[in-house]
N, C-alpha and C positions, 0 to 999 in steps of 0.2 A: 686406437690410443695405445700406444707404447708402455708398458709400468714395467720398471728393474727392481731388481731382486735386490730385497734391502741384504746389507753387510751380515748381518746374521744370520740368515736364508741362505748367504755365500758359504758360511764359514761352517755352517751345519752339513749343507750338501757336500762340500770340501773334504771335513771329514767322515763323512758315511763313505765317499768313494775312494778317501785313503783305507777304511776298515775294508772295503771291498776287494781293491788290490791285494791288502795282507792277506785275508782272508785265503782267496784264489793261488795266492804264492804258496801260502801254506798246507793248503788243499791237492796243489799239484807237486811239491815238493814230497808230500805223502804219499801220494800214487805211485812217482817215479821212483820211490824208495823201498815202497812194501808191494804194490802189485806190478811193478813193470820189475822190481827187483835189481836194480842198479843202486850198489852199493856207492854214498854220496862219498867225494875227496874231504880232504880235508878242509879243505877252503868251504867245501857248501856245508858242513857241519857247523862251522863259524856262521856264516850267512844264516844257516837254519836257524842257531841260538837266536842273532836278533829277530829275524822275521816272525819266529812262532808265537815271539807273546806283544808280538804287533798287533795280532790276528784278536788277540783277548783283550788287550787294552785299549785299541781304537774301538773295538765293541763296542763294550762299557762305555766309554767315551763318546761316541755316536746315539747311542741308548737312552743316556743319561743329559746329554747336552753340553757334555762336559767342555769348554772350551780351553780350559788351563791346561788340559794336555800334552799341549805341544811343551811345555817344558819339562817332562821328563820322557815323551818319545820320540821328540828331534834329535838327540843325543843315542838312542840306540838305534835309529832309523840313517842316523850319519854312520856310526861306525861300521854299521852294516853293508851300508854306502860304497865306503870302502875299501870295503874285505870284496864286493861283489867287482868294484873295478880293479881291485889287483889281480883277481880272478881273470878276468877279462883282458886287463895286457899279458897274462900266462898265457891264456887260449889265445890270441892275438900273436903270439907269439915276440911282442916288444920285449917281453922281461926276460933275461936270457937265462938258458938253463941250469946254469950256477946257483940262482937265486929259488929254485923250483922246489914248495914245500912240500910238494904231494909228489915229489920221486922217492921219499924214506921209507919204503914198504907204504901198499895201500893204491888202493883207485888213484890213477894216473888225473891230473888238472885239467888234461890238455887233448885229449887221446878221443876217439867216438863216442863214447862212453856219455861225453859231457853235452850230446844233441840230441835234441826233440824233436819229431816231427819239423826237422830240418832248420831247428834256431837252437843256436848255445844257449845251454842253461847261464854261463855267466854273462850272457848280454840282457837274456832276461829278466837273470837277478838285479842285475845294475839299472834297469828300465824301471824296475818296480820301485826299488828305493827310492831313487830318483823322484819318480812319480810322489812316495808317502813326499818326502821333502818339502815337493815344491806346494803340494797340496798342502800341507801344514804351515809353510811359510806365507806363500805370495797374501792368501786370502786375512791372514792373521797379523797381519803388517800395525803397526803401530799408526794408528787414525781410520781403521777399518773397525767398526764396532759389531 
């Protein structure tokens, strides 16, 4: 016998594995910064603002049950969004270097610096956001209880 996971079982899970993603952004964004020692650009200091208090507010909001959420951290999980894909046509190299914020003195956008364990930190950062987004949206859709 088959039984689906009621709408609010979706939207709980939903959000625990969007606080999980932040969490883990915010967890490796701290490694890469204080024990691997790689001074973040400017771009990931922006990224960083949003994602760190993803990390504390999907929490609480997974903790709590809290469903309302999504309306005040779809709006810093977009802008975070992006900041992570303009990050990402830098390192892509689409946006040309005229427009380049991280050449004004300071860790280069675009340079080695911005790889892990052989993935760009800005494709990463744009996977995650993405990820909180679609997590907060798809499940929380208007006629999903």
């Amino acid at each position: 016998m088959r039984t689906e996971l009621r709408p609010a079982k979706v939207q709980q899970s939903a959000l625990f594995l969007a606080w999980l993603i932040a969490l883990a952004s915010t967890l490796g964004a701290l490694f890469i910064g204080e024990v691997m020692e790689r001074t973040p650009c400017i771009l990931c200091w922006y990224q960083r603002i949003a994602m760190f208090p993803l990390a504390i507010i999907l929490g609480i909001a997974a903790y709590s049950s809290d469903k309302a959420v999504t309306r005040y951290v779809l709006p810093i999980a977009a802008i975070g969004g992006l900041v992570a894909v303009w990050h990402t046509l830098l390192f892509a190299g689409i946006v040309p270097e005229a427009v380049q914020p991280c050449t004004q003195g300071g860790p280069s956008c675009t340079d080695d610096e911005q790889i892990i364990f052989g993935m760009p930190l800005p494709f990463l950062s744009s996977a995650a956001f993405a990820a909180i987004v679609l997590l907060l949206t798809v499940p929380f859709r208007k006629g999903t209880k």
